[in-house]
C-alpha positions in Angstrom: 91.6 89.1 154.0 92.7 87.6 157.3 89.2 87.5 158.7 88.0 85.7 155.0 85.7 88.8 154.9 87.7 89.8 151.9 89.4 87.8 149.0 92.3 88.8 146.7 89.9 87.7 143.9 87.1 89.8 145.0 89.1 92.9 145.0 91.2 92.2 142.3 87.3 92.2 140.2 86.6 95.6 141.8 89.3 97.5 140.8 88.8 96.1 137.4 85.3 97.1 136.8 86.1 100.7 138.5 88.5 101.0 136.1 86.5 99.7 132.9 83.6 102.2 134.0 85.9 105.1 134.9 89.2 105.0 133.0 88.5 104.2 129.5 84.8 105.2 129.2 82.7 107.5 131.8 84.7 110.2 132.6 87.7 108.4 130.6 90.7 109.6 133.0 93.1 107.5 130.6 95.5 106.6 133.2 95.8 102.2 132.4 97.0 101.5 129.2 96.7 97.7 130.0 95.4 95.0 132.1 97.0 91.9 133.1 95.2 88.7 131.7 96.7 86.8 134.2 95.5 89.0 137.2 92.2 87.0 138.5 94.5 83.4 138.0 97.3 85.4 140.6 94.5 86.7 142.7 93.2 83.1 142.9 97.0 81.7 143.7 97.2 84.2 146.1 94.0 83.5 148.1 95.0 79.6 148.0 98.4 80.7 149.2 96.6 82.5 152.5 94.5 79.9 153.0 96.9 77.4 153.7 98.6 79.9 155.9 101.4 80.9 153.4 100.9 85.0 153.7 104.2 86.4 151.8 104.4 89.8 152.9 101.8 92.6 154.2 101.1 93.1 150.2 100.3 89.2 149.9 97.2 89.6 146.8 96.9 93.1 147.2 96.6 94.8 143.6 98.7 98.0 142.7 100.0 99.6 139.9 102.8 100.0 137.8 104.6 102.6 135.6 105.1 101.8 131.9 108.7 102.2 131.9 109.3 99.2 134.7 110.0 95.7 133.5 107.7 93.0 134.2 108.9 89.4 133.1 105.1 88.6 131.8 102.5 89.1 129.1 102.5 92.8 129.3 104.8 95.3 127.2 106.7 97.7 128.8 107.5 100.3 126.5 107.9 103.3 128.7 104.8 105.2 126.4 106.0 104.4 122.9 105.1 102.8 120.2 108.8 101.7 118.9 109.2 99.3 121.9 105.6 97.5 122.2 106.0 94.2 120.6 109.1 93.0 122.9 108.2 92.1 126.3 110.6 92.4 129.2 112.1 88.9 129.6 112.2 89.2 133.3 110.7 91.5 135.8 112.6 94.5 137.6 114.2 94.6 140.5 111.9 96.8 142.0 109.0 94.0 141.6 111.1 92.0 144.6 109.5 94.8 146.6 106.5 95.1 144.9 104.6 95.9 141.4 105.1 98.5 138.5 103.3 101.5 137.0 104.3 104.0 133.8 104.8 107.4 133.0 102.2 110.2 131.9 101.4 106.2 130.0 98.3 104.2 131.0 98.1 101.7 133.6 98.1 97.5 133.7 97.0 95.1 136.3 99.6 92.1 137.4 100.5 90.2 140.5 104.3 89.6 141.6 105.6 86.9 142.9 102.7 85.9 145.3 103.2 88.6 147.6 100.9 91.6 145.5 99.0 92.3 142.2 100.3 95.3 140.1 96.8 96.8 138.2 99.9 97.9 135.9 99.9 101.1 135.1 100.9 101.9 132.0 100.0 105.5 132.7 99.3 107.8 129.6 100.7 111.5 129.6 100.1 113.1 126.3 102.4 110.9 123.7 102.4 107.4 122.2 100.7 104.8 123.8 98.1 105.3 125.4 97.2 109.0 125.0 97.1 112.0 127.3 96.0 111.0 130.9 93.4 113.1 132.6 92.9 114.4 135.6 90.7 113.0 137.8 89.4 116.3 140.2 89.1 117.8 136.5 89.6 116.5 133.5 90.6 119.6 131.1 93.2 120.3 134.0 96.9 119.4 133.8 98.0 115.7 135.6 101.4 116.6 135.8 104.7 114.6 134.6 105.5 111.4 133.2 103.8 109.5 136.0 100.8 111.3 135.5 99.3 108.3 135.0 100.3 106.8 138.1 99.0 109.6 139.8 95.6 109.9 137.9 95.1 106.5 138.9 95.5 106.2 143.0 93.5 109.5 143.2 90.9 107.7 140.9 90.9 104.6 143.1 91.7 102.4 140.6 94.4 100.8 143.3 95.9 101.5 146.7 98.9 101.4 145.5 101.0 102.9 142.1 104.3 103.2 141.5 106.2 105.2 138.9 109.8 106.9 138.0 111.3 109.9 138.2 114.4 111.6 136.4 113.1 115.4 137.3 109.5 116.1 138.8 107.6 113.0 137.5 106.7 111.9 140.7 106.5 114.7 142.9 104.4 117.3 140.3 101.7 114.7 139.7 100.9 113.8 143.4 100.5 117.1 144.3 98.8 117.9 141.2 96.3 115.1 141.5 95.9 114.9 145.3 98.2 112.3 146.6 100.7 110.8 148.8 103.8 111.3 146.4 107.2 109.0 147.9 110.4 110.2 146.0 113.3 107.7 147.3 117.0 109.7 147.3 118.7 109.1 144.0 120.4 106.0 143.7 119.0 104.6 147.0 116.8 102.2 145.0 117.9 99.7 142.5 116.9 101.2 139.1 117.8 97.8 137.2 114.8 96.9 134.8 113.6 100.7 134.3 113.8 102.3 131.3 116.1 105.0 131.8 116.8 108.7 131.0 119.6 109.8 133.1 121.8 107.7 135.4 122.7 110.9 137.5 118.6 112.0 138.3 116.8 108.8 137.6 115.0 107.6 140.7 113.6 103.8 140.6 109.7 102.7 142.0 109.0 106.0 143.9 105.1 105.0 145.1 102.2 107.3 145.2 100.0 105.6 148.1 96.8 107.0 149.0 94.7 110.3 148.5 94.9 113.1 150.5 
């Protein structure tokens, strides 16, 4: 991107078509419940922002994604895999988007940009209830993804970002890296802000862990 050999639009198109052609039909790995329709217009904002030598961060356009259960102050829902909260948007975005972008739990996955400094492909990751469905596995589909960022998982072993990031309140983010071959990051508990997550236990809950890259 520094070079110009690379634009934040251009990749921000590439992950989009993987995932149309891999996620919801080929193989259908089910990990993004929903797109961003603002993600190309950020990824454009973002490469006008480099080019007049504004670069906010090592993230700066790069797309990643987010967990289902982490707020994000747009058009997407966050509804943490259920049907009983779609409909009411968060009306502003975690804290955890200061930092970077969101992702959901064994949900489906969404594509976003925060704040000029990243795009979150926002994962609303699917894991077997409500929305979005039961995510797959990517090395093999009738085998088990693992947790409720399963979805988060699914999709940075599936390419469909370099970046997710999901929750954990016990195993969500460490079972589905290893069982779908990545780099799994579980901050210490209460280390990270968890304001803006939709929570389970106040005492195990671990905010915007990130699964990074495949092994």
């Amino acid at each position: 991107m520094a070079s110009g050999k690379l634009s934040s639009v251009k990749l921000t198109k590439e992950y989009i078509a993987r995932i149309q052609a891999l996620d919801q039909s080929g193989p259908n790995v089910n990990a993004v419940i929903e797109l961003n329709p603002d993600a190309l217009a950020m990824a454009k904002h973002a490469d006008d922002l480099r080019k007049h030598g504004q670069v906010l961060g090592p993230l700066h356009g790069i797309p990643v994604l987010l967990k289902d259960n982490i707020g994000t102050g747009d058009k997407m829902q966050t509804s943490a895999g259920s049907f009983a909260l779609v409909g009411t948007p968060a009306q502003e975005d975690s804290t955890s988007l200061l930092i970077c972008a969101p992702v959901a739990p064994s949900f489906s996955a969404r594509l976003i940009c925060r704040n000029g400094r990243t795009f979150v492909l926002s994962s609303r990751l699917a894991a077997g209830r409500g929305r979005g469905g039961q995510t797959n596995n990517p090395y093999g589909l009738n085998r088990n993804p693992c947790g409720s960022s399963s979805g988060s998982g699914a999709a940075a072993s599936a390419n469909f970002a370099a970046v997710s990031f999901g929750s954990e309140t016990d195993g969500s983010i460490v079972c589905p890296g290893n069982a779908n071959g990545v780099a799994a990051l579980k901050p210490t508990v209460g280390l990270t802000s968890r304001a803006g997550v939709v929570p389970i236990s106040h005492t195990q809950d671990t905010g915007w862990p990130s699964r990074a890259y495949r092994c």
